[in-house]
C-alpha positions as a Markdown table, in Angstrom:
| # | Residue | x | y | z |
|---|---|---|---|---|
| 1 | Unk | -85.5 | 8.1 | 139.2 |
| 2 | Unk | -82.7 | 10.5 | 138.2 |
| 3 | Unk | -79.4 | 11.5 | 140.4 |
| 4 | Unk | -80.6 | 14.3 | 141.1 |
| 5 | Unk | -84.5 | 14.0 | 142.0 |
| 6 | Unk | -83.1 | 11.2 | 144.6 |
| 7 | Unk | -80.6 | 13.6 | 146.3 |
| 8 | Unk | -83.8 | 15.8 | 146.6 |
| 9 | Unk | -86.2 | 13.8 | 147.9 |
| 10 | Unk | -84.2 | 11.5 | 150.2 |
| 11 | Unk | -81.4 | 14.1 | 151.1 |
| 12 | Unk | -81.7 | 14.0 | 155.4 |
| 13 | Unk | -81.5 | 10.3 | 155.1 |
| 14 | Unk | -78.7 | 10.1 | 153.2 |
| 15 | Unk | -77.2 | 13.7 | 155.3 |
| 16 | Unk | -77.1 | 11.5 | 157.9 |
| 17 | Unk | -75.8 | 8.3 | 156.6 |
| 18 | Unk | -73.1 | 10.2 | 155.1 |
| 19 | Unk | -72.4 | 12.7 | 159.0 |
| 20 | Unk | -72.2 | 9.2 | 160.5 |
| 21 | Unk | -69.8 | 7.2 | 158.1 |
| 22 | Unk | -67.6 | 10.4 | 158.3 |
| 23 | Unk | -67.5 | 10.3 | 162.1 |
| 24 | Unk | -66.6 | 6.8 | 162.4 |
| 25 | Unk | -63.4 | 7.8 | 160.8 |
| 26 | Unk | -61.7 | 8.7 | 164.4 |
| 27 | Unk | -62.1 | 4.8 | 164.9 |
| 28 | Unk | -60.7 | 4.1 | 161.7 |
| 29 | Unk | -56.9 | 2.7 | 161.3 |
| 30 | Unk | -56.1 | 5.2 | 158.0 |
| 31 | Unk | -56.9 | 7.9 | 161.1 |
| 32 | Unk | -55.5 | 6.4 | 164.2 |
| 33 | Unk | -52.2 | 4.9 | 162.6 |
| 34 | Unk | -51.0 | 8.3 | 162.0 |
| 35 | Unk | -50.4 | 9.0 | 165.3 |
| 36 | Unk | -48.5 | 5.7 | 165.3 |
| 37 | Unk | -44.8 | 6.8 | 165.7 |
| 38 | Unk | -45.9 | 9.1 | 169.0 |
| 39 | Unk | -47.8 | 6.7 | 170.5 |
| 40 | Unk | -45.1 | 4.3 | 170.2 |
| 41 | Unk | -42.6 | 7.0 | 171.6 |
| 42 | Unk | -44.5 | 7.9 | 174.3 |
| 43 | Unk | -45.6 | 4.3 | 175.6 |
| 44 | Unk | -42.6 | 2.7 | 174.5 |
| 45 | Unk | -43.8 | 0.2 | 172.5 |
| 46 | Unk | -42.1 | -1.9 | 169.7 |
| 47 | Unk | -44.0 | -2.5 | 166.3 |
| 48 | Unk | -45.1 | -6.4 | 167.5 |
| 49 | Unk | -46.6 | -4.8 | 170.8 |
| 50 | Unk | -48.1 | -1.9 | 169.9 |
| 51 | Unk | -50.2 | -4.1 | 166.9 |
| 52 | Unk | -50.6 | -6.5 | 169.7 |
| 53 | Unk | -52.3 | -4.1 | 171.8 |
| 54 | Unk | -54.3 | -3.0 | 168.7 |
| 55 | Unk | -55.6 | -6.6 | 167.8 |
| 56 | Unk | -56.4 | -7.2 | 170.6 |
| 57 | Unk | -58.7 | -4.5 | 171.9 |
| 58 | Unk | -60.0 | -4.2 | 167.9 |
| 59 | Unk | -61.5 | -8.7 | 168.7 |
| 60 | Unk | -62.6 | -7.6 | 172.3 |
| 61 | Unk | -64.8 | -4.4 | 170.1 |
| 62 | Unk | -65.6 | -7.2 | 167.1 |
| 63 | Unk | -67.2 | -9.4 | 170.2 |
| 64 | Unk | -69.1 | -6.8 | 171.3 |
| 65 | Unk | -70.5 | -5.6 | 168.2 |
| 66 | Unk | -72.3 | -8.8 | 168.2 |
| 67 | Unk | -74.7 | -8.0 | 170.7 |
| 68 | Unk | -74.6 | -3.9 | 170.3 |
| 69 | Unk | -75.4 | -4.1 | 166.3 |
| 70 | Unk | -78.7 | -6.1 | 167.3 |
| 71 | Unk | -80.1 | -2.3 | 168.9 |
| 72 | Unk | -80.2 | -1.4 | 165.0 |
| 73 | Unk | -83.5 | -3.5 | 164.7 |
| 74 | Unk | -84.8 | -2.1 | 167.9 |
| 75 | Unk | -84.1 | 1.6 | 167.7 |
| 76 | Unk | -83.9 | 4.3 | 165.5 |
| 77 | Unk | -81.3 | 6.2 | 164.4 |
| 78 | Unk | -82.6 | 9.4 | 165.4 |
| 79 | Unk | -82.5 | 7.4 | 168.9 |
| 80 | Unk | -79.1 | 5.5 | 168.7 |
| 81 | Unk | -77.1 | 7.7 | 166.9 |
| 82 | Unk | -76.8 | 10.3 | 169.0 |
| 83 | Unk | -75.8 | 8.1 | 172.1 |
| 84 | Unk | -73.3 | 6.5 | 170.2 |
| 85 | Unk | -71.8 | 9.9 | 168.8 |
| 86 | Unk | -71.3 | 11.1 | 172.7 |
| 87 | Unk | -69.9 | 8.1 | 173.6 |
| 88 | Unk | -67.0 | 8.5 | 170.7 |
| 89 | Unk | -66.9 | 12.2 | 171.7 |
| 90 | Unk | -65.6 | 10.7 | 175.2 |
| 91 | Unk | -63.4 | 7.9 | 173.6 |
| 92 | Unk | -61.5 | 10.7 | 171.6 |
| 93 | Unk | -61.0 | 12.4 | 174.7 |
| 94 | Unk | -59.7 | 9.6 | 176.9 |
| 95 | Unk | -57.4 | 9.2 | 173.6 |
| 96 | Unk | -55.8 | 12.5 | 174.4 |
| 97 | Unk | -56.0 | 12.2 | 178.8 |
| 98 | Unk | -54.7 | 8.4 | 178.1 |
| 99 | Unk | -51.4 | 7.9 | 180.8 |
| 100 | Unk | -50.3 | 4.2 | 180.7 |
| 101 | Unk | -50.6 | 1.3 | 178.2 |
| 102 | Unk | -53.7 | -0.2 | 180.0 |
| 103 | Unk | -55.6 | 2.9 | 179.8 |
| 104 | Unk | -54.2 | 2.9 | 176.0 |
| 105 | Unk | -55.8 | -0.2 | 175.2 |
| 106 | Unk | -58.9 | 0.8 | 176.7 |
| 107 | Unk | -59.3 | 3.9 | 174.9 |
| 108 | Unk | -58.6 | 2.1 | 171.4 |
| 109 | Unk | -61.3 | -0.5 | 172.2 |
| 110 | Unk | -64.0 | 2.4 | 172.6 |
| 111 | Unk | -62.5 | 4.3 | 169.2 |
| 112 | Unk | -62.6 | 0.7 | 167.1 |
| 113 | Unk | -66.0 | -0.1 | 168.5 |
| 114 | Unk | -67.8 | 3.2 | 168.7 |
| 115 | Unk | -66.1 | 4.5 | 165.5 |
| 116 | Unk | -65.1 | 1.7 | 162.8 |
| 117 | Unk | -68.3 | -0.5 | 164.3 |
| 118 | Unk | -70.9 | 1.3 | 165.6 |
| 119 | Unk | -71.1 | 4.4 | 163.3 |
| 120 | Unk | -70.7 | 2.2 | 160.0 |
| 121 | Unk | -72.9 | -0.7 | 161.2 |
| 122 | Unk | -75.6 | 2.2 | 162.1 |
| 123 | Unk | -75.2 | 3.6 | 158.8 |
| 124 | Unk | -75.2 | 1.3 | 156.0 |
| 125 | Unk | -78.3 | -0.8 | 158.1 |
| 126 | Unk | -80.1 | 2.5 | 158.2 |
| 127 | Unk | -79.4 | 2.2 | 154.4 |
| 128 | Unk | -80.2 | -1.0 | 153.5 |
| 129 | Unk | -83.5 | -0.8 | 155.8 |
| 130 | Unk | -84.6 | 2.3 | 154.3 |
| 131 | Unk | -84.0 | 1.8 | 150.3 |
| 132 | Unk | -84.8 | -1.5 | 148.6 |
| 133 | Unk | -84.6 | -0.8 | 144.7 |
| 134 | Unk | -82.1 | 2.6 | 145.1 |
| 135 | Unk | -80.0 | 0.3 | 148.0 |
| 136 | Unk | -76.7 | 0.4 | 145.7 |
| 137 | Unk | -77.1 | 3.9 | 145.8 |
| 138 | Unk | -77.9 | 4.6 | 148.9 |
| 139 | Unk | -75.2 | 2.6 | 150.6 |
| 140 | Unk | -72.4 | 4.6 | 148.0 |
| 141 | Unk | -73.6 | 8.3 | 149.0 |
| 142 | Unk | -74.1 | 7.2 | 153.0 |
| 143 | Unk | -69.8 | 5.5 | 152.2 |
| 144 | Unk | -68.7 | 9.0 | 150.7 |
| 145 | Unk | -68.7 | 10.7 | 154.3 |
| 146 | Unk | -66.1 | 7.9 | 154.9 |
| 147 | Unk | -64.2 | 8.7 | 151.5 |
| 148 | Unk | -64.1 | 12.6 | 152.7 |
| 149 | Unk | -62.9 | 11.5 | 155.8 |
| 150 | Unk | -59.7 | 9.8 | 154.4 |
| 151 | Unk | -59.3 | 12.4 | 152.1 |
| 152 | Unk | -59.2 | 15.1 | 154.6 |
| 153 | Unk | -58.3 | 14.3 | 158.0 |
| 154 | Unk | -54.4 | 12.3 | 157.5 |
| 155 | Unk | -53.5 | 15.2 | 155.6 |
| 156 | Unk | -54.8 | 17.8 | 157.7 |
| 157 | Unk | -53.9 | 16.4 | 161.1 |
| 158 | Unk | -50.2 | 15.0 | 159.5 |
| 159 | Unk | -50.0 | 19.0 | 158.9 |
| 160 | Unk | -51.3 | 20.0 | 162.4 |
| 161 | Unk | -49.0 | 17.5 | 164.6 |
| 162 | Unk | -45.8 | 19.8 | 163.2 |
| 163 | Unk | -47.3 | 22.3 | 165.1 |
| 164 | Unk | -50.1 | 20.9 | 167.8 |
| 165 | Unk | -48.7 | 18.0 | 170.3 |
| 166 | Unk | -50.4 | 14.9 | 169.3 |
| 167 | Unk | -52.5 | 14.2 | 172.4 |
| 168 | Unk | -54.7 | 18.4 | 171.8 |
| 169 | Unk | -55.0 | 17.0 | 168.1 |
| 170 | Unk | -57.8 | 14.1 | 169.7 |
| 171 | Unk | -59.1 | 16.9 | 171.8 |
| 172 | Unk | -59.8 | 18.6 | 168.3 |
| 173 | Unk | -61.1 | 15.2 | 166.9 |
| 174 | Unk | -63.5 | 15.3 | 169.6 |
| 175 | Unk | -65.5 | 18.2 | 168.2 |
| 176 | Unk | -66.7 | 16.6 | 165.0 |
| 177 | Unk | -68.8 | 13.8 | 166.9 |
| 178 | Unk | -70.1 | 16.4 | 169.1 |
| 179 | Unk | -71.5 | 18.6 | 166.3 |
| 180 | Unk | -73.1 | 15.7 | 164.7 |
| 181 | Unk | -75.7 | 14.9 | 167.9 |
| 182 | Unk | -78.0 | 17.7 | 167.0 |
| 183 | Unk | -77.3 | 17.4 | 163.0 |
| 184 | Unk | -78.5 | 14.0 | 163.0 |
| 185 | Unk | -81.7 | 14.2 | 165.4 |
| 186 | Unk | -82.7 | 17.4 | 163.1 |
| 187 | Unk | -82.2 | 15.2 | 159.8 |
| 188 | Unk | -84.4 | 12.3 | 161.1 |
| 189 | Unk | -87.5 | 13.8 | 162.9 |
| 190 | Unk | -89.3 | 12.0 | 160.6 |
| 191 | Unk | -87.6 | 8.6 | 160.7 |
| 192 | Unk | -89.5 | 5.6 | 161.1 |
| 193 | Unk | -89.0 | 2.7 | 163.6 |
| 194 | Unk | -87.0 | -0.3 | 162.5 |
| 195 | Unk | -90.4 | -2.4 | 163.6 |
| 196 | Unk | -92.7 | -0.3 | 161.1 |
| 197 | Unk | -90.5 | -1.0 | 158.1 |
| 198 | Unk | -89.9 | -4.1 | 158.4 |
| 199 | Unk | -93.8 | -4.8 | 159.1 |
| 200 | Unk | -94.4 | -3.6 | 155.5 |
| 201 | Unk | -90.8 | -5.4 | 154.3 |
| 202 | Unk | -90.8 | -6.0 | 150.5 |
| 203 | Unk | -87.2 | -7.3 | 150.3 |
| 204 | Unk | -87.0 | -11.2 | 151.2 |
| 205 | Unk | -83.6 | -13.5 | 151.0 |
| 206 | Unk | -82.5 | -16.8 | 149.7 |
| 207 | Unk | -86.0 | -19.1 | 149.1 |
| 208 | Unk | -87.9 | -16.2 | 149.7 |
| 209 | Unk | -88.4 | -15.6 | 153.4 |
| 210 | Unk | -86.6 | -13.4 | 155.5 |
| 211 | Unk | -83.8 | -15.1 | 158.0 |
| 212 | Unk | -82.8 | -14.4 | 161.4 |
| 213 | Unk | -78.8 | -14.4 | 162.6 |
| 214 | Unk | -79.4 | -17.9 | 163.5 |
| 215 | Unk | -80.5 | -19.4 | 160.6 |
| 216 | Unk | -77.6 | -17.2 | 158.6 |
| 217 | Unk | -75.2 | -18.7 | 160.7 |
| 218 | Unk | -76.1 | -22.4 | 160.5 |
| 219 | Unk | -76.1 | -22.0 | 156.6 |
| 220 | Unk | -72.5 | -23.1 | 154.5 |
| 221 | Unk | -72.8 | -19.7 | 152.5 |
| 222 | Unk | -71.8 | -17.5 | 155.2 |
| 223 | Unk | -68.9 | -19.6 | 156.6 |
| 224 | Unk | -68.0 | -20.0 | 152.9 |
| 225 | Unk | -67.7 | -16.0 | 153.1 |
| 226 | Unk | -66.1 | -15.7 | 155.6 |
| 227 | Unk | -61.8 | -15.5 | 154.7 |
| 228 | Unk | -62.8 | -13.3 | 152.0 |
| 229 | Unk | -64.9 | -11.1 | 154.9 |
| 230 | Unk | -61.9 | -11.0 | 156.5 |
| 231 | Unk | -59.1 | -10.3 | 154.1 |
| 232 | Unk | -59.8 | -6.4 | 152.7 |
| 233 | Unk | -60.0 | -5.6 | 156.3 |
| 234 | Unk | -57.6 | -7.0 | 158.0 |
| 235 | Unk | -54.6 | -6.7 | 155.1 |
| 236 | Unk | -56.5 | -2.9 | 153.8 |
| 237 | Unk | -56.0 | -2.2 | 157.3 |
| 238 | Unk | -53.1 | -3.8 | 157.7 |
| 239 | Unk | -51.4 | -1.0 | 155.0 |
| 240 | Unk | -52.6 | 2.3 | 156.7 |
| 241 | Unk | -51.5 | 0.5 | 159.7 |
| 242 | Unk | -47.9 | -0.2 | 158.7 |
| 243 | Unk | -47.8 | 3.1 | 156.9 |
| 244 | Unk | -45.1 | 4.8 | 158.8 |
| 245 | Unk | -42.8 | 1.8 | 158.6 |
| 246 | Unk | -43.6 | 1.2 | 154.7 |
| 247 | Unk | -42.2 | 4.8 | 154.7 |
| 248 | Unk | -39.7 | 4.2 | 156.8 |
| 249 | Unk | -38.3 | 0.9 | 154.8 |
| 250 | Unk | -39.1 | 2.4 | 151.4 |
| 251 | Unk | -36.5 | 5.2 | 152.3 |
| 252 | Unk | -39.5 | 7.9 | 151.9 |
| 253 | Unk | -40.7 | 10.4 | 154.1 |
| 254 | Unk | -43.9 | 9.7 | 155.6 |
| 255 | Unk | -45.8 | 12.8 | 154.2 |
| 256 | Unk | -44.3 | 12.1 | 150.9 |
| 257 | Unk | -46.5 | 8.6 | 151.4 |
| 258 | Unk | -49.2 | 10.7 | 152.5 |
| 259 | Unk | -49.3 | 13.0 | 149.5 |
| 260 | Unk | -50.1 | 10.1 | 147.5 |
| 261 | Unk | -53.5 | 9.0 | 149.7 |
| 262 | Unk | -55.6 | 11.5 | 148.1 |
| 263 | Unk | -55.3 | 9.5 | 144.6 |
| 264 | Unk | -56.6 | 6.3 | 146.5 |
| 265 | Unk | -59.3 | 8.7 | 147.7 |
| 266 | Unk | -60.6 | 9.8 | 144.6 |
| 267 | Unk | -60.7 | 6.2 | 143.2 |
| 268 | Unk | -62.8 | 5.5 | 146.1 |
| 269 | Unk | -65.5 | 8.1 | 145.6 |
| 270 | Unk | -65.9 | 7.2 | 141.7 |
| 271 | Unk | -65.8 | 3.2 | 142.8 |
| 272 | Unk | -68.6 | 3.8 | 145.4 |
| 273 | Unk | -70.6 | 5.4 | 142.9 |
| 274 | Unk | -69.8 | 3.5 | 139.9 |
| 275 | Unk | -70.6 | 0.0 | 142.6 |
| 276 | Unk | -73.8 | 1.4 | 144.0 |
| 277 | Unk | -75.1 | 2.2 | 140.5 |
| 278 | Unk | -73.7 | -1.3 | 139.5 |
| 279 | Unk | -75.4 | -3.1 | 142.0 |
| 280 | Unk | -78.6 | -1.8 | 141.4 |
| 281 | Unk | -78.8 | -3.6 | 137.8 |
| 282 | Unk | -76.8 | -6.7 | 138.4 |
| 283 | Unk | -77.3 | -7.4 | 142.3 |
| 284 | Unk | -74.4 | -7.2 | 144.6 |
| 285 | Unk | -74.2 | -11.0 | 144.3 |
| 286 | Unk | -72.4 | -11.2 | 141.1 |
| 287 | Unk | -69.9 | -8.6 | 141.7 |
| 288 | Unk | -69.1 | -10.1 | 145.4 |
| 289 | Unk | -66.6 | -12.4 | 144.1 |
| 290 | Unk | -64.5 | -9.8 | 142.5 |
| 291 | Unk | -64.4 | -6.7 | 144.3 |
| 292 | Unk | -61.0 | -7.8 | 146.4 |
| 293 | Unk | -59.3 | -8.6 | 143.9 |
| 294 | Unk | -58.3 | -5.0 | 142.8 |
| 295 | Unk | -55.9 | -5.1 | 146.4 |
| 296 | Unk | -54.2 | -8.2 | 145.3 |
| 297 | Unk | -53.0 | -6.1 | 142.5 |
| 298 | Unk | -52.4 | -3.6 | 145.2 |
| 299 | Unk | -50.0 | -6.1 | 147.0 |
| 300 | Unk | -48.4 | -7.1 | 144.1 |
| 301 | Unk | -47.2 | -3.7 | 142.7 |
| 302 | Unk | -46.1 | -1.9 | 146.0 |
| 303 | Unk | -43.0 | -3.9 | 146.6 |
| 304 | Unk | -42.1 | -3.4 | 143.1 |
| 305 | Unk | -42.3 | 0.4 | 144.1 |
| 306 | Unk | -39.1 | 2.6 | 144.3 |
| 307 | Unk | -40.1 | 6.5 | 144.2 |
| 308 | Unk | -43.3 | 7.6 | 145.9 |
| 309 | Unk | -44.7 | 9.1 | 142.6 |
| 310 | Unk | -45.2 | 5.8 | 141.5 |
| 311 | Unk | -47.2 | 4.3 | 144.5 |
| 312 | Unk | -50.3 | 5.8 | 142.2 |
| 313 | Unk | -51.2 | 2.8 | 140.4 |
| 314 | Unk | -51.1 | 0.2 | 143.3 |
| 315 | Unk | -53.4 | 3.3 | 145.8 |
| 316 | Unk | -55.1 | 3.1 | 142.7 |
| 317 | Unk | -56.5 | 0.0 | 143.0 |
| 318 | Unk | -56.8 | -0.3 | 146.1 |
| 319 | Unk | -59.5 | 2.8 | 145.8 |
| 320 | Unk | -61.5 | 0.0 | 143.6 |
| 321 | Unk | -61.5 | -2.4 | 146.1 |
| 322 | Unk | -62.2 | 0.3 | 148.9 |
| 323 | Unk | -64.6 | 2.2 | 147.0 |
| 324 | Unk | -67.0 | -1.4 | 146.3 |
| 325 | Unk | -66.2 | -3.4 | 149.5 |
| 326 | Unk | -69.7 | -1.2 | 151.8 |
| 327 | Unk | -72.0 | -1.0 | 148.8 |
| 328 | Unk | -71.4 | -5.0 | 147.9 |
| 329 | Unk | -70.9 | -6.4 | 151.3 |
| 330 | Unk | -73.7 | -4.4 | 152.6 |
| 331 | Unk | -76.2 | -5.2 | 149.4 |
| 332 | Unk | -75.3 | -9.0 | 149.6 |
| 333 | Unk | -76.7 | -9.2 | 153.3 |
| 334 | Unk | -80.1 | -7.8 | 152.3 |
| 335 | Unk | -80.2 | -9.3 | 149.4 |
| 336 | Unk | -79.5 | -12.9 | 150.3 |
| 337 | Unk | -81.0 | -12.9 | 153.7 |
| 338 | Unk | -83.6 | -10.4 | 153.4 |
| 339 | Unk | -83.9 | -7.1 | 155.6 |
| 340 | Unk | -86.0 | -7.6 | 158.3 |
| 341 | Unk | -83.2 | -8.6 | 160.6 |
| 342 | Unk | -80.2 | -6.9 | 158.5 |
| 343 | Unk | -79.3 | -5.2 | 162.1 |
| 344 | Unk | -78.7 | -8.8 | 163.7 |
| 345 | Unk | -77.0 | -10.1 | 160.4 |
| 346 | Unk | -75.0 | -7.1 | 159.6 |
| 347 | Unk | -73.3 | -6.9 | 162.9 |
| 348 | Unk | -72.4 | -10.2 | 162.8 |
| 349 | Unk | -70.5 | -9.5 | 159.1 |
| 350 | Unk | -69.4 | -6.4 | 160.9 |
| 351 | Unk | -68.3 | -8.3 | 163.8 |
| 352 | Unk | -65.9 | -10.5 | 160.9 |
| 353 | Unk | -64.6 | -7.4 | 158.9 |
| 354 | Unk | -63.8 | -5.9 | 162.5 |
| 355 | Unk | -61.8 | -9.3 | 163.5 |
| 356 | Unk | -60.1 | -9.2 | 160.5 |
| 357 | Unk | -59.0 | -5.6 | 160.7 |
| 358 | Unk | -57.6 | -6.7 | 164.7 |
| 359 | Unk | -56.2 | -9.5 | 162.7 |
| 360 | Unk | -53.9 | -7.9 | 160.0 |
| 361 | Unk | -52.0 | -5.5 | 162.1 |
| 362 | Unk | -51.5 | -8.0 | 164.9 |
| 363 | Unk | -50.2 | -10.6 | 162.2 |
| 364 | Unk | -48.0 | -7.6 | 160.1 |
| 365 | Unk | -46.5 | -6.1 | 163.2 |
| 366 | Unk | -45.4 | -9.6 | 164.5 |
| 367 | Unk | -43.7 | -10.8 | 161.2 |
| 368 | Unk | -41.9 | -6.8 | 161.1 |
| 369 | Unk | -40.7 | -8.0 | 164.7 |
| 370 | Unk | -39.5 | -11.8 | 162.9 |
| 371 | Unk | -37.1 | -9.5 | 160.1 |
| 372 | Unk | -40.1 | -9.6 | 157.6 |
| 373 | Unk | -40.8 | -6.4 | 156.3 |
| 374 | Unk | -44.1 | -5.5 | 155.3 |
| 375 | Unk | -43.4 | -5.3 | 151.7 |
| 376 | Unk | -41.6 | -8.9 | 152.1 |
| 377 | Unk | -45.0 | -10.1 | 153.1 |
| 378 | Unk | -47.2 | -8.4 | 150.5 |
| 379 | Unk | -47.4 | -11.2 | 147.7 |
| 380 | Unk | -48.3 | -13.9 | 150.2 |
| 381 | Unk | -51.5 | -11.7 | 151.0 |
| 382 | Unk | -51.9 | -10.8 | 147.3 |
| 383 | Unk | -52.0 | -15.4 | 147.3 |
| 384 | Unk | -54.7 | -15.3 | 150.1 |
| 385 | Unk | -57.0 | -13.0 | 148.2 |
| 386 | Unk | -57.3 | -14.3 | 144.7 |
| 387 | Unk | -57.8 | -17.7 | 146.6 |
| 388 | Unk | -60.6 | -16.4 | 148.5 |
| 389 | Unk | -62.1 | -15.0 | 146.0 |
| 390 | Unk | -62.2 | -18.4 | 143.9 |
| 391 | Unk | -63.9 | -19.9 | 147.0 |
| 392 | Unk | -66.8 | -17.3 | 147.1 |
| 393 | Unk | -67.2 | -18.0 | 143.1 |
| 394 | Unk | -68.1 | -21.0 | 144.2 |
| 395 | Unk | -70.1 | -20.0 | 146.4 |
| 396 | Unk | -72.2 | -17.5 | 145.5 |
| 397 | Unk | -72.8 | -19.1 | 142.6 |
| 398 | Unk | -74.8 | -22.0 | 144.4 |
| 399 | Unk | -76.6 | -19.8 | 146.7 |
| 400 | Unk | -77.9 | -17.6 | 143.5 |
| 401 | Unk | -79.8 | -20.5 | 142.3 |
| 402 | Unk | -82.6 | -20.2 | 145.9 |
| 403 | Unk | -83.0 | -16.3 | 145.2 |
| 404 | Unk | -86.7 | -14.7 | 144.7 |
| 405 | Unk | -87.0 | -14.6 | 140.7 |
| 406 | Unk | -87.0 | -10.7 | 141.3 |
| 407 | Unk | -84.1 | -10.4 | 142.3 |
């Protein structure tokens, strides 16, 4: 099937994938680390507590991700969606009404777990559950409502705080999520159950049968996954994160380091695309082991960096690693374990890459606090990757072996 006739004949499904990827970018660091600087101001907070606060109320959203990403085998999205949606419409408003660091921490739970968990995890199941052979696809044009989000939003709301107080700019935020409710329940009127599709599932996992979260997690594959689960989160993170103090140490304006996201954005969109089509032919199996290693050529290049100009190559490649990371991570689960319970399965990778993105800024914003600079600590992470990715070589290449001959 062509571009084209697939756009046309699956285009609300893939509307909606896309509405809800673009939406969770108000629980997204690249979004909420741009209000860093204020938020420090106004709470007083130094860089060590102010990642401390974010680590910790990120783990306290991965933990409950591993119940709340089960609904995705129980409802529909038509169903969940929406709920979800109004519940980030009220997190982006407590963001803006927030008045002490308790409530702070409070309101960046509900933005981590409604917006980085909930609206992904919802997404790229749906995804996975609803294409089998087209899945690579799928997956990439449900991601680019993500890509357009960190194309868009840091630039346009770095723009708007010169002129709009920080805390009316989430008040603004607020209005995205609440347009999406009726978009999404008039793109899905004709969605399915998760219980129907899975009746008729044609997409079984390692030794051909279909596992449950259980049986995934006594099994040495995903535990053998699991650094390099956490890694592009926590240290991808970790960079929009720190971004105002990379700025600040490089010598650069921070919108001078802005200016420079967009060509990490466009590498995104043509990796998604180039992934998903990838995937399709290969499997996402074969290309798991690889995709992180385009940020440890991120890491290794930015502390070489002098001018902003030059920060190209290394946004560059972190746009590879960006742009692959949902299609592959989110093929591998179906494709490995099957997708009759990818909602149980999913949330708990989901529940991992949200740990690990509590886990880099915690970690970053401590060593800053030591004298370590971010930079400083950049080629220790680039170490960490290319290690982990040796480990998954490994291990993919052992679990390959019990996969359906289809596949």
């Amino acid at each position: 099937m062509g571009l084209l006739s697939f756009l046309r004949q699956n285009a609300p499904f893939l509307s909606a994938g896309a509405i809800l990827t673009l939406c969770s970018s108000f629980g997204q660091t690249f979004f909420i680390s741009i209000f860093a600087g204020e938020i420090r101001a106004d709470y007083g907070l130094s860089h060590g507590a102010w990642g401390a606060i974010y680590a910790v109320s990120t783990m306290a959203s991965a933990g409950v991700m591993l119940w709340a990403g089960t609904l995705t085998d129980r409802f529909r999205v038509r169903a969940l969606g929406p709920w979800m949606l109004g519940l980030l419409v009220l997190a982006c408003l407590a963001m803006a009404l927030s008045p002490v660091v308790a409530t702070l921490a409070l309101t960046i739970f509900l933005l981590r777990f409604l917006g980085q968990g909930m609206m992904s995890h919802i997404a790229y199941v749906a995804m996975a559950r609803w294409f089998v052979a087209t899945r690579g696809r799928a997956v990439a044009l449900a991601a680019l409502g993500f890509s357009v989000g960190e194309a868009i939003l840091p630039v346009t709301f770095v723009a708007m705080m010169g002129v709009i107080d920080w805390r009316w700019l989430w008040v603004v935020a607020a209005l995205l999520p609440l347009a999406a409710i009726p978009l999404i329940r008039h793109l899905l009127k004709l969605e399915r159950t998760p219980q129907s599709i899975a009746a008729e599932d044609p997409s079984p996992g390692m030794g051909g049968r279909y596992w449950t979260r259980a049986e995934a997690l006594r099994h040495p594959l995903f535990w053998l996954l699991v650094p390099a689960l956490l890694g592009p989160p926590a240290f991808g993170t970790a960079f929009f994160f720190q971004q105002v103090h990379l700025a600040e140490v490089k010598g650069w304006a921070h919108v001078e380091l802005v200016a420079m996201f967009p060509f990490y954005t466009v590498t995104a969109i043509v990796s998604l695309f180039g992934t998903g089509w990838l995937m399709d032919r290969v499997g996402a199996g074969r290309l798991l082991p690889f995709y992180q290693l385009p940020l440890a050529g991120c890491f290794v290049l930015t502390p070489l960096v002098a001018q902003p100009i030059w920060m190209i190559a290394p946004l560059i490649l972190f746009g590879i690693m960006q742009g692959s990371q949902n299609p592959i991570v989110t093929g591998f689960s179906a494709e490995f374990y099957g997708s009759r319970h990818i909602g149980a399965i999913k949330s708990a990778v989901t529940a991992i890459m949200v740990l690990g993105s509590a886990i880099g800024p915690g970690l970053t914003g401590w060593l800053i606090d030591l004298g370590i600079p971010f930079p400083a600590q950049m080629w220790g992470i680039a170490a960490y990757l290319i290690v982990t990715s040796v480990i998954v070589w490994f291990a993919v290449n052992r679990a390959r072996q019990a996969l359906p001959a289809a596949a």
